[in-house]
N, C-alpha and C positions, 0 to 999 in steps of 0.2 A: 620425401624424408620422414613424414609423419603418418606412412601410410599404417602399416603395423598397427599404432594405436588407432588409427580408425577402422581398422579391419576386427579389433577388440572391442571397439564399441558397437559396432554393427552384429557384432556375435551377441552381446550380451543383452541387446535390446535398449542400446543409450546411445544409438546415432540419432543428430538430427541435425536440421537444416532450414532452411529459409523455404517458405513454398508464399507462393498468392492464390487462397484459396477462392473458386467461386462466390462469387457476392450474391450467387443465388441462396445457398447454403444459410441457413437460420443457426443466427449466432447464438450460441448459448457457449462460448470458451470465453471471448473479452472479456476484459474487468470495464467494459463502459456501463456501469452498475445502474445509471439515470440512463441511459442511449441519447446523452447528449452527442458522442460523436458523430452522429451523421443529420444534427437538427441544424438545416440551414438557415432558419429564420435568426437563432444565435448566433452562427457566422457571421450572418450578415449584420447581427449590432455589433460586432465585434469591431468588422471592417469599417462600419462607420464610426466607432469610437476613433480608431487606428489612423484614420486619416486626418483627423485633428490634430496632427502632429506630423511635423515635417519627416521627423524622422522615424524609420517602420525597421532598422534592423540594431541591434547592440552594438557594434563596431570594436568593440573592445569589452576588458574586463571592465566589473562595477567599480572599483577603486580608479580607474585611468580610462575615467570617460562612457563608460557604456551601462551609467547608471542611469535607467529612462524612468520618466514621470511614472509609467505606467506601474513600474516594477512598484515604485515609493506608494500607488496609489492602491494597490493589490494588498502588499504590506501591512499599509496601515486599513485598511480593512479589515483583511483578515485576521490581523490581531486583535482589532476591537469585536468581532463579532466573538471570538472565542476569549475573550477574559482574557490576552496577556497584554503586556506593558508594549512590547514590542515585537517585530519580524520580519525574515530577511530571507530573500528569495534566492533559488537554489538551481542551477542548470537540471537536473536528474534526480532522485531519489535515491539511487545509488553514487550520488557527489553526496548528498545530504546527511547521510548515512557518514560517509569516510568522514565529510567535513565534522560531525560530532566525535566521534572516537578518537580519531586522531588529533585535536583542538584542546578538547576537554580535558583526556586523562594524561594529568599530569605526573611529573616525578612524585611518586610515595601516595600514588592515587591507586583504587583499586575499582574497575570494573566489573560489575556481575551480570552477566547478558543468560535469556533464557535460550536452550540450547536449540529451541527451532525458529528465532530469529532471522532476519531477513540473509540470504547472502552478500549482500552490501556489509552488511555489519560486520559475517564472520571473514570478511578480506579482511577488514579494519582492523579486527584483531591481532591478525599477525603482524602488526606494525609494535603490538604490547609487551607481544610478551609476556613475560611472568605478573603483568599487572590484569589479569584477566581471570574470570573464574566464569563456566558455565552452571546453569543452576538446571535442574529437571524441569522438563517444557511444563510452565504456570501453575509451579507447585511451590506458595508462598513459604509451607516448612522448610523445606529444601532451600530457600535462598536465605532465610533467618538464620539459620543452622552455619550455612557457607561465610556470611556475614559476619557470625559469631567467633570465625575462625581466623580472621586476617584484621590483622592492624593497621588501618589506612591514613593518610592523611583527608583524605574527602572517598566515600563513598559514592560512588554512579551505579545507576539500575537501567539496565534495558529491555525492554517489553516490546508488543505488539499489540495494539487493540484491538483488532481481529488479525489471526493469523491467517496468512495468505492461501496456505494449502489447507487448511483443515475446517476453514471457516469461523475456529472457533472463539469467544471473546476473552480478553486478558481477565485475570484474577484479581477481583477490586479489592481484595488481601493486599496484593501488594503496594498500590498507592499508603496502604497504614505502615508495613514497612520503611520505604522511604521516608516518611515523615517519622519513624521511632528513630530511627539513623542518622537523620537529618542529610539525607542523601538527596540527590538530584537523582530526577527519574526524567529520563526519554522514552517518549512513549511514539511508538510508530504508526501513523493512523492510518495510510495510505490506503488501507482496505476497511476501515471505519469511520473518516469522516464521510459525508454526503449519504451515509447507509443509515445510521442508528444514531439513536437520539431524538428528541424531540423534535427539534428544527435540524434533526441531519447533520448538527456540527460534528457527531464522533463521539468517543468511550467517555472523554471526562462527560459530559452533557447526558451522557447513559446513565452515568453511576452517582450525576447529582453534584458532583465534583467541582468547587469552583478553583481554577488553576493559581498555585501559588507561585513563590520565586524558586522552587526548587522542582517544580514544571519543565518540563521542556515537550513541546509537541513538532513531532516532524510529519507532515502530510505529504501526498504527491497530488500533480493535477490529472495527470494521466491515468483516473481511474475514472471515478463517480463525478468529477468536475469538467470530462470530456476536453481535456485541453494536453501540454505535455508543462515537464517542470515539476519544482517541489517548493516546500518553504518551510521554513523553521519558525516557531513562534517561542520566543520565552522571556526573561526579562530585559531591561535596556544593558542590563552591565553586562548579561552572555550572551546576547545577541551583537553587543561593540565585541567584546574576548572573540567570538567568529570571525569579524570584520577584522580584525588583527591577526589570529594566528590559526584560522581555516584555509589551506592549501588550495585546497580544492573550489573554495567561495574567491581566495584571494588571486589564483594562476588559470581560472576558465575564465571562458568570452562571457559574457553576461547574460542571463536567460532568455528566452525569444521572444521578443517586442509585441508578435505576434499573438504568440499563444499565451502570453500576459492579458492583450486584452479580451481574448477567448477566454480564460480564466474569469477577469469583474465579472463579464457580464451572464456566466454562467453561476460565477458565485451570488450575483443579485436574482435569478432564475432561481434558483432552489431556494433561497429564503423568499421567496414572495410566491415559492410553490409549495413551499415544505410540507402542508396538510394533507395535498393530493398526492406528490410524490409518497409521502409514510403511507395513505392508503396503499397503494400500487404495491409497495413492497409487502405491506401486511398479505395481500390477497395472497401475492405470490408466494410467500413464506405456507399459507396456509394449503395451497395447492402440494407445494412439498412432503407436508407434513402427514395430507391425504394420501398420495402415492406412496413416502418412503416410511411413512411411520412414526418419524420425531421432528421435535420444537427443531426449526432453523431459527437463529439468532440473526443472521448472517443473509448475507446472495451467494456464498459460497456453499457448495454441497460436494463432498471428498466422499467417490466413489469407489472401497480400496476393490481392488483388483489381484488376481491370482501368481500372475506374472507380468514381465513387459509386454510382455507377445500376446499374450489378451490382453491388455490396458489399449496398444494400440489397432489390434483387428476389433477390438469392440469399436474403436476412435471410427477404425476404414469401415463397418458396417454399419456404423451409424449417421455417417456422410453420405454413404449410397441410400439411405434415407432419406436425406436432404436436409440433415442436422450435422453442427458442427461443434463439437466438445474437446474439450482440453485431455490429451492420452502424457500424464507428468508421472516420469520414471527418477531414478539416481540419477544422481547425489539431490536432485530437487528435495524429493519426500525419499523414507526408507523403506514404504511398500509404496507401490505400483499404485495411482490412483485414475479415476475418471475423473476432470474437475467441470461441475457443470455449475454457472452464474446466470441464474433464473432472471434475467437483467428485463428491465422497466423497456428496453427498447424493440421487443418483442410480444406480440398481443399473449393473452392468457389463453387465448385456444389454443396457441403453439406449443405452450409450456406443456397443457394438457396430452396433447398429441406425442409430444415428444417420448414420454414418461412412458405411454402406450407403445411406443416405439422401441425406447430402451428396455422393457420387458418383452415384448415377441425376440429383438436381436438377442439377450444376456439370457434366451433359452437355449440359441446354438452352443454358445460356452461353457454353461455348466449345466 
């Protein structure tokens, strides 16, 4: 029934699909930005936290029963370790996401999202409507300007702390923004916490920022915290407004018991590493900087590329390498990218190697 559009995708270089790629294969596509996903001695405190407790799966939503300790103990953690009042854990990063747009922006409210935002966010949108405004991707004039043009009843701003395809960090412009407005800002860390910062918290702790009631941070676990899930931190009165009229917080199962305590005890892992972990990142940032030429901020490195058809034959030549990179086409990004994540759970001679590698393969191409 739906062959035609796949046959459209396939032409145009935007088929894909599910593979299991060799595990021989040197990761450099994950976002496991620490390589906590494959450190078993973490597992294994996790599972010994885990059985302190009768119960190991959520059984229901967090409102009817399938709120577990773990979840309340992650929570309150993790909001005290980053400055807020409170915080409430989330199945997904893409629930976390709907759960803020669709919750917050009320009747006579106006949203201003930067326009390379996560795609969680721009589903969210179309739930608004005309209470929506894109601004030019982390270009503070441009949202002042937009801002200056609609009469709201409450102003919201949506950001990125590191954006996911390009690597690059939000505009600490606009934290002034929000606070001239008196706006609420959500800021997306998933690709910032556990990376930057002093102790690895993410963007506010980058820019010095200590978070007020007009905060709101959404992280995920499933990058740099090797675990799955997301969590919202902000203050007690819109972290209860979730708890009440988040669809998405209020009608899913509760997040997994499991990979909650995966999460503590990786979140106590990075802060009782955070010195060594920032070296790890530094070296690799500066290995980058050696082969491609510029400051990385980031673990992310957006490689734009010619077409689809070289994004992914560079992807398939560099596999038969024995390297495995991210080949990210449309609607993802608008040019063709490599995305390669110089990740902590690969030694520095691989990184080395690779770079030697992607320059003999990207001589067949151009």
């Amino acid at each position: 029934m739906y062959q035609k559009e796949l046959d459209a995708l396939q032409k145009a270089g935007r088929f894909r699909e599910r593979k299991i790629y060799n595990d021989n294969l040197i990761d450099f596509a994950s976002n496991d930005y620490l390589g906590l996903a494959n450190n078993k001695e973490q597992l294994n405190k996790a599972l010994e936290l885990l059985n302190k407790y009768d119960t190991f799966a959520p059984k229901a939503s967090m409102l009817v029963g399938g709120y577990h300790s773990l979840h309340k103990i992650f929570e309150s953690q993790m909001a005290t370790l980053n400055g807020f009042e409170a915080g409430i854990m989330v199945g997904s990063g893409f629930l976390a996401n709907l759960s803020l747009f669709e919750a917050l922006v009320r009747k006579g409210d106006h949203l201003f999202v930067d326009e390379e935002y996560h795609a969680s966010g721009m589903m969210a949108i179309g739930l608004l409507k005309d209470r929506v405004t894109l601004f030019k991707h982390n270009d503070p004039e441009d949202l002042r300007c937009k801002i200056s043009e609609v009469k709201a009843k409450r102003i919201i701003i949506a950001i990125e702390g590191i954006y996911s395809m390009s690597g690059e960090l939000c505009a600490r412009e606009i934290f002034d923004i929000s606070d001239e407005n008196d706006a609420l800002l959500i800021i997306d860390e998933a690709h910032s916490s556990g990376v930057i910062g002093k102790k690895l918290l993410g963007i506010f702790e980058y820019y010095g920022i200590a978070p007020k009631t007009n905060h709101i941070k959404m992280g995920t676990l499933g990058k740099a915290y090797g675990s799955y899930g997301a969590y919202i931190l902000a203050s007690k009165t819109i972290i209860s407004f979730l708890e009440n009229r988040a669809k998405p917080i209020i009608y899913s199962t509760a997040p997994s018991v499991i990979d909650t305590a995966l999460a503590i005890v990786n979140m106590q892992y990075i802060q009782d590493n955070f010195e060594a972990l920032s070296s790890e990142i530094l070296q690799r940032q500066q290995i980058c900087k050696e082969y491609l030429g510029f400051d990385l901020k980031s673990l992310i490195v957006a490689l734009e590329q010619k077409s689809n058809k070289i994004a992914l034959d560079m992807q398939i030549a560099l596999m038969q390498e024995g390297f495995f990179v991210g080949a990210i086409r449309q609607p993802t990004v608008k040019v063709p990218i490599l995305r390669v994540i110089p990740r902590l759970g690969v030694p520095q001679e691989y990184l080395r190697l690779f770079f030697d590698k992607l320059k003999a393969v990207s001589i067949k191409f151009f």
